[in-house]
C-alpha positions in Angstrom: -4.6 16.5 7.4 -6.1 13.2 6.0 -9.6 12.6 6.1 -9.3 8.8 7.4 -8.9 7.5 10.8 -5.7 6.6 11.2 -6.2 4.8 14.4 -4.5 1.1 14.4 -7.1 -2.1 14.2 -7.5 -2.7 18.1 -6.6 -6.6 18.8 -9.8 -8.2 17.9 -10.0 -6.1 14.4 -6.5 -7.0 13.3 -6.9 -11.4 14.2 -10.2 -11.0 12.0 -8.6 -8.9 9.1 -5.5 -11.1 9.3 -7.5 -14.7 9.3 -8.9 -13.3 5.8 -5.3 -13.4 4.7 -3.8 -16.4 2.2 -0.3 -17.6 2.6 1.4 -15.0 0.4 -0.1 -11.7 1.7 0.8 -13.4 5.6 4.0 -13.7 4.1 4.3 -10.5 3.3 2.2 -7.9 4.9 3.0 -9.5 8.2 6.9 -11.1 7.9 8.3 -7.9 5.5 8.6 -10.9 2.7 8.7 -9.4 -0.8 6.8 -11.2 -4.1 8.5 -12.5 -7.3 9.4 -9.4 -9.9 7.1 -9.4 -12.8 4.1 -11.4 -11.6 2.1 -9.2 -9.3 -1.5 -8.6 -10.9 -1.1 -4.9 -10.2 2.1 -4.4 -12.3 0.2 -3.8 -15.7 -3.0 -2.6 -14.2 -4.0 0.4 -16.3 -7.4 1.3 -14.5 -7.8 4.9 -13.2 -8.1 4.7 -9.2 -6.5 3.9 -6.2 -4.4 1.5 -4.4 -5.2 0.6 -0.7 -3.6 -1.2 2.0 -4.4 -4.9 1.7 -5.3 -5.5 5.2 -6.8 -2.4 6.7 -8.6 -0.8 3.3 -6.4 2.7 3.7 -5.8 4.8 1.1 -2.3 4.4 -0.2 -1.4 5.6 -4.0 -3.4 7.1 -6.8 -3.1 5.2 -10.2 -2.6 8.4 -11.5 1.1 8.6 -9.4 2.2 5.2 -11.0 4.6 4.7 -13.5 6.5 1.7 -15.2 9.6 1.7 -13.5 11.0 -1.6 -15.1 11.8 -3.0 -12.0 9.1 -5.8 -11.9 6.8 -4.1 -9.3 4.1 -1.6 -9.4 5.8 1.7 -8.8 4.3 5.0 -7.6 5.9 8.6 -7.3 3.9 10.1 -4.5 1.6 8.6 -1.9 -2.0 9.5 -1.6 -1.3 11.3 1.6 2.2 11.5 2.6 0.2 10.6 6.4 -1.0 7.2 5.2 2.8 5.7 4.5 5.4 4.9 7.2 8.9 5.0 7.0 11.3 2.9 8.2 15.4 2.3 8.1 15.8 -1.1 6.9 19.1 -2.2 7.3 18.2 -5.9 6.3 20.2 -8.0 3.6 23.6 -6.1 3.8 22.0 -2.8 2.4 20.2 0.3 4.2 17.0 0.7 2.1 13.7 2.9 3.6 10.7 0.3 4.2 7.3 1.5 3.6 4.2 0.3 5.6 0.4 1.3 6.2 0.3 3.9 8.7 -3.1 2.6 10.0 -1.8 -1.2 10.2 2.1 -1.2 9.8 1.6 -4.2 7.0 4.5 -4.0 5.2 4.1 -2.5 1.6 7.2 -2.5 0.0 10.3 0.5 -0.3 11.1 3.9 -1.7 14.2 4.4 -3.3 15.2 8.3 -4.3 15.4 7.5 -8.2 11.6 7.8 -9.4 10.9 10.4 -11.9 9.5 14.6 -10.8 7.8 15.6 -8.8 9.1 13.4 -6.2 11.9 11.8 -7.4 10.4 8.9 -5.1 9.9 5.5 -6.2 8.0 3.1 -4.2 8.0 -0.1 -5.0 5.3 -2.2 -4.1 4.2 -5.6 -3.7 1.1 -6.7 -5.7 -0.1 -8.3 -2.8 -0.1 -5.5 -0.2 -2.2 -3.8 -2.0 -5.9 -3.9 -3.0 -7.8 -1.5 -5.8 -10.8 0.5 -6.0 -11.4 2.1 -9.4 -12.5 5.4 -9.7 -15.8 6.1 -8.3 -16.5 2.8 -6.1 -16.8 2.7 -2.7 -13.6 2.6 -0.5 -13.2 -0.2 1.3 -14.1 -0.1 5.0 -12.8 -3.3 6.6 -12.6 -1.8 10.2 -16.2 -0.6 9.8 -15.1 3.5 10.2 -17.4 5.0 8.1 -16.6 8.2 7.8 -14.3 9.0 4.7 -14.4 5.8 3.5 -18.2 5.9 2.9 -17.4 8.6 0.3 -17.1 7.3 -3.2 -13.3 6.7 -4.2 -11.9 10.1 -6.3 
């Protein structure tokens, strides 16, 4: 059982975390758009700690569950707490892919595809700009103003 609230952004929450958004990360988090390959600024960030949902400050992947996959996005083999990632069948663009999206929020994150390395065999592909970081040791971000697991120091 995960430690943060997983309650959605109630109507006035979400219009003030999505006005702080630029055209790209609308584009994406909120239309299910998808960045260029190989120019994200997470795709070659080496930094030990975690990767939280853009919009709403969740918890999402540990930079200790990423991995190069060569695919042009960051790339993670397990989520920080299988709770804080949504699934979804995505039968968009002629293919039947599995969406991933904030479980707080439902911004769009990226997929997982069943060809990432063990434990998981899971890769999930990300977009740069879903995503913000927290190195290890900083406080989590709190954008809803919860205060409860996120005023703990990131791990």
């Amino acid at each position: 059982m995960t430690a943060f609230d997983l309650t959605p952004p109630d109507d006035a929450q979400r219009g003030a975390l999505v006005a702080g958004l630029d055209d790209a990360e609308r584009r994406v988090l909120l239309h299910h758009g998808t960045e260029a390959p190989f120019c994200g600024v997470f795709l070659d960030n080496k930094r030990e700690g975690t990767y939280c949902c853009r919009l709403c400050g969740l918890p999402l992947f540990r930079s200790s569950t990423k991995f190069d996959s060569g695919t042009g996005w960051p790339s993670f083999f397990a989520p920080f707490d299988p709770a804080h990632v949504g699934r979804i069948r995505d039968t968009s663009h002629g293919m039947v892919r599995t969406e991933i999206v904030c479980a707080r929020c439902g911004s769009h994150l990226g997929h997982v595809f069943p060809d990432g390395p063990p434990p998981t065999f899971e890769r999930h592909c990300l977009n740069s700009v879903s995503l913000s970081f927290v190195g290890r040791g900083e406080r989590w971000p709190d954008p809803l103003r919860r205060g409860v697991a996120e005023a703990t120091p990131a791990d």
